[in-house]
C-alpha positions in Angstrom: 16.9 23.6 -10.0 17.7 26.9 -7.7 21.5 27.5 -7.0 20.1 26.9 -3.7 19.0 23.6 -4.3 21.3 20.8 -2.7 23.7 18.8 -5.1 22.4 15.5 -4.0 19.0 16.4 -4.9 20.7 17.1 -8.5 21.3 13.4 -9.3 18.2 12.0 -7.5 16.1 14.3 -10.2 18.1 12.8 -12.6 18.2 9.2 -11.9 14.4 9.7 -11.2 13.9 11.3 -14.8 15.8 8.3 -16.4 13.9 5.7 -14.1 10.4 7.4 -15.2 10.8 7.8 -18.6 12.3 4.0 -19.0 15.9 5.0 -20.0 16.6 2.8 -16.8 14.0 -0.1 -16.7 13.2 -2.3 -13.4 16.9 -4.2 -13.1 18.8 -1.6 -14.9 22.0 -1.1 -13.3 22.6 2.5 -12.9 25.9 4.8 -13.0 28.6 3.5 -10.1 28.9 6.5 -7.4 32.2 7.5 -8.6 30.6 8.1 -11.7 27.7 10.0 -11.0 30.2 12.0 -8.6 32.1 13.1 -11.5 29.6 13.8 -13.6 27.9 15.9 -11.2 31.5 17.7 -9.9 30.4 16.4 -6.6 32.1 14.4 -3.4 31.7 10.6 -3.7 29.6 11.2 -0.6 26.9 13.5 -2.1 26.2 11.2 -4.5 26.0 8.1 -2.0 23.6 10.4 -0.1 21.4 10.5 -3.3 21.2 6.8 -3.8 20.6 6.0 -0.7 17.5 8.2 -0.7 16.5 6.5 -3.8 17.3 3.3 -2.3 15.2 4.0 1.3 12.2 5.1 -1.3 12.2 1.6 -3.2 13.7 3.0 -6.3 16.8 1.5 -6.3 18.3 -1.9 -4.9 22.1 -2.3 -3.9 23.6 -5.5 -4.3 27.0 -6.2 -2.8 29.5 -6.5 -5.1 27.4 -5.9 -8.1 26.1 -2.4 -8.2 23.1 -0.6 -7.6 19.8 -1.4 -9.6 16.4 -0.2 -10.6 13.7 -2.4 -8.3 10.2 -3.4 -9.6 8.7 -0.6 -7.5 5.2 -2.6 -6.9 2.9 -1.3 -4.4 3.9 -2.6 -0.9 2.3 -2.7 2.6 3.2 -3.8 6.0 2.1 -6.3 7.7 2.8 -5.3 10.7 1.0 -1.7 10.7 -1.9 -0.7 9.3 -1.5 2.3 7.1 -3.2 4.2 5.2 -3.4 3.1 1.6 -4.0 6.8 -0.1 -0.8 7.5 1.9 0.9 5.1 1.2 0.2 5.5 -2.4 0.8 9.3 -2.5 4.5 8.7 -0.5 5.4 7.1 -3.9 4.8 10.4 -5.7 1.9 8.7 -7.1 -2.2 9.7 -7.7 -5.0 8.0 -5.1 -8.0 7.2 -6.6 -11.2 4.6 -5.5 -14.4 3.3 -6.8 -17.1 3.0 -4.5 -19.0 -0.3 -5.1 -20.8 -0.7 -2.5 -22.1 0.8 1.2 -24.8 -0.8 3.0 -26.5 -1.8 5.9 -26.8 -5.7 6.2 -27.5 -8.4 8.5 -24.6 -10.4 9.8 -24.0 -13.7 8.0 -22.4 -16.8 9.8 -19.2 -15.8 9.0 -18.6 -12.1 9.3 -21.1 -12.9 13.1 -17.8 -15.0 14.4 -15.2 -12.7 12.8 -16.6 -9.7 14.1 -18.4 -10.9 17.7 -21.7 -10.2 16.8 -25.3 -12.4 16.9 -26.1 -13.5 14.0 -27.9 -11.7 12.1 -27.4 -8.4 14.2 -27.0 -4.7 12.1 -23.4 -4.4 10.6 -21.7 -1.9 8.2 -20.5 -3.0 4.7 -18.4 -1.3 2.0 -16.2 -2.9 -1.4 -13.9 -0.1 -2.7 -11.0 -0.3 -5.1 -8.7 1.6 -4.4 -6.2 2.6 -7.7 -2.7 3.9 -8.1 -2.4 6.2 -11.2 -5.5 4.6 -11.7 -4.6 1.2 -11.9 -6.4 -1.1 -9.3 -4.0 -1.9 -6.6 -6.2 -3.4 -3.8 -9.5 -4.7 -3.5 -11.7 -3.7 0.1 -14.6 -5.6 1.4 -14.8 -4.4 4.9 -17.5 -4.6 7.8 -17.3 -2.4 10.5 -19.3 -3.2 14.1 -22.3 0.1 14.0 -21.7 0.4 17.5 -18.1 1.9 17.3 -18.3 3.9 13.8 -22.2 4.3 13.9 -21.7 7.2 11.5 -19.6 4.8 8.6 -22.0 5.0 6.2 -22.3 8.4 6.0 -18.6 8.9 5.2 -17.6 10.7 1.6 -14.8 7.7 0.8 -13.6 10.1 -2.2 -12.4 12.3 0.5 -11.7 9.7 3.1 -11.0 6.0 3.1 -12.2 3.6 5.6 -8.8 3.0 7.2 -9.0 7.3 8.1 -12.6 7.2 9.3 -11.8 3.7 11.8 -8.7 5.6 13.1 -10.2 8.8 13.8 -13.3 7.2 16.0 -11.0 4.0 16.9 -7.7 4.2 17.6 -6.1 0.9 16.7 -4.3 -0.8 19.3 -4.2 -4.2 17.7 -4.6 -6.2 14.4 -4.4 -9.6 13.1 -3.4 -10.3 9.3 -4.1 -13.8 7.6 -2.6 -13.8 4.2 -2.9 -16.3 1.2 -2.5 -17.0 -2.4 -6.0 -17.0 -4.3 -7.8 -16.9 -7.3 -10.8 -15.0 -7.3 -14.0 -14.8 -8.9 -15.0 -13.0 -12.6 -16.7 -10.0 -10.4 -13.9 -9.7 -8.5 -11.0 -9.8 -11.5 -13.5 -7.7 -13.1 -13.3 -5.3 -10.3 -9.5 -5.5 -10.2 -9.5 -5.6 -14.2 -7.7 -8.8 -14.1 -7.6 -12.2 -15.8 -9.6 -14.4 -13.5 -6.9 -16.9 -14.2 -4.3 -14.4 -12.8 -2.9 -15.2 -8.8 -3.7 -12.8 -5.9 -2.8 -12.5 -2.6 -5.5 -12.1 0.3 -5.2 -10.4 3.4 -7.7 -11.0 6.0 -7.5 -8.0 8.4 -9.2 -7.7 11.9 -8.5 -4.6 13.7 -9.3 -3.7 17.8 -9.2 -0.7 19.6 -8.8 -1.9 23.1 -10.8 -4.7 23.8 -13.5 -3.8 21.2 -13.1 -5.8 17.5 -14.2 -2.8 15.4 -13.8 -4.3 11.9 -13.4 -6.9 9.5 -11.4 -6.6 6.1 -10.8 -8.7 3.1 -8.1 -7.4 0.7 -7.5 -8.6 -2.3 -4.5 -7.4 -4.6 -3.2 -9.0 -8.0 -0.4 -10.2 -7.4 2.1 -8.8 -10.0 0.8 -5.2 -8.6 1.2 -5.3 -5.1 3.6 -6.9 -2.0 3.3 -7.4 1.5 6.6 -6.8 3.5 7.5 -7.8 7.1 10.4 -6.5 9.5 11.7 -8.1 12.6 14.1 -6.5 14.9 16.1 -8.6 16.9 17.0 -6.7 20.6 20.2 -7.1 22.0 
């Protein structure tokens, strides 16, 4: 690093380059501040500064009393927004990737007619990607989007744009509904996932409106030792 470079920015390299390479594994409890200030010839509060970066990214975990530690940095979503999974996945310092499985025109079945307010049977959009982390699979998409709102969908390069961007630039989401579960899927689907069949996920159905129109319908499926779903509350006053 550049002389310029700030000393906090020293140790998170190097915590990062142990954390990385495995020298500190997930539960690893790493060097106490006082330490790592030392070592560094910093101020005890350069080196919190550092950690606590680490610790806002989902590297790290502190535990009162006990130390700082190296988390099991799984994929993670909110379930209060919806965000967009290649950014999500590049905030980690990590490569987006997706197969495209399908992307069709179909008729609407029973159930995608209710979830989505349409007659049955009337035109609607429909696309499975997997979308992959350093290439591993992360998340499973089998969306359908109302033609009326996004009527060019299907015409949309998903290597270059995912779903989420294309429903946000035509739609802007004002409100969505999650429903989430434990399941077990199908062999096409683990073999999608490149999974045991045997192995749990967890299911996210996603409806999403902009204004009063429902513009699509989502199922996400992600194996459940690769992915977590987080949710935030903030209490006022």
């Amino acid at each position: 690093m550049s002389s310029n470079t700030p000393r906090y920015k020293a140790i998170e390299a190097f915590l990062l380059e142990r954390i990385h390479s495995g020298a500190y594994p997930v539960n690893h409890q790493i060097p106490a501040e006082e330490q790592l200030a030392r070592d560094f010839a910093v101020s005890r509060m350069t080196a919190n500064k550092a950690i606590n970066n680490l610790v806002q990214q989902g590297y790290l975990l502190r535990q009162a009393g006990l130390g700082t530690f190296v988390t099991d940095r799984k994929a993670e979503s909110s379930l209060h927004e919806v965000l967009n999974i290649a950014t999500e996945v590049r905030a980690r310092g990590h490569v987006y990737s997706n197969d495209v499985i399908r992307c069709e025109a179909l008729a609407a079945d029973d159930e995608v007619a209710l979830r989505l307010g349409l007659r049955l049977g009337g035109e609607v959009f429909h696309s499975i990607l997997v979308h992959r982390e350093n290439g591993v699979p992360i998340q499973l998409e089998d969306r359908f989007v109302n033609p009326r709102w996004v009527p060019h969908y299907l015409q949309t390069d998903f290597a270059r744009q995912t779903p989420n961007e294309v429903l946000v630039a035509s739609c802007p989401i004002s409100d969505v509904e999650h429903v989430v579960e434990a399941v077990l899927v199908d062999e096409q689907v683990a073999a999608w996932l490149e999974i045991d069949p045997a192995a749990p996920c967890l299911s996210v159905i996603r409806r999403t409106w902009s204004d009063e129109h429902l513009i699509s319908y989502a199922r996400l499926i992600h194996p459940g030792d690769r992915y977590k779903l987080r949710s935030t509350h903030k209490r006022r006053g």
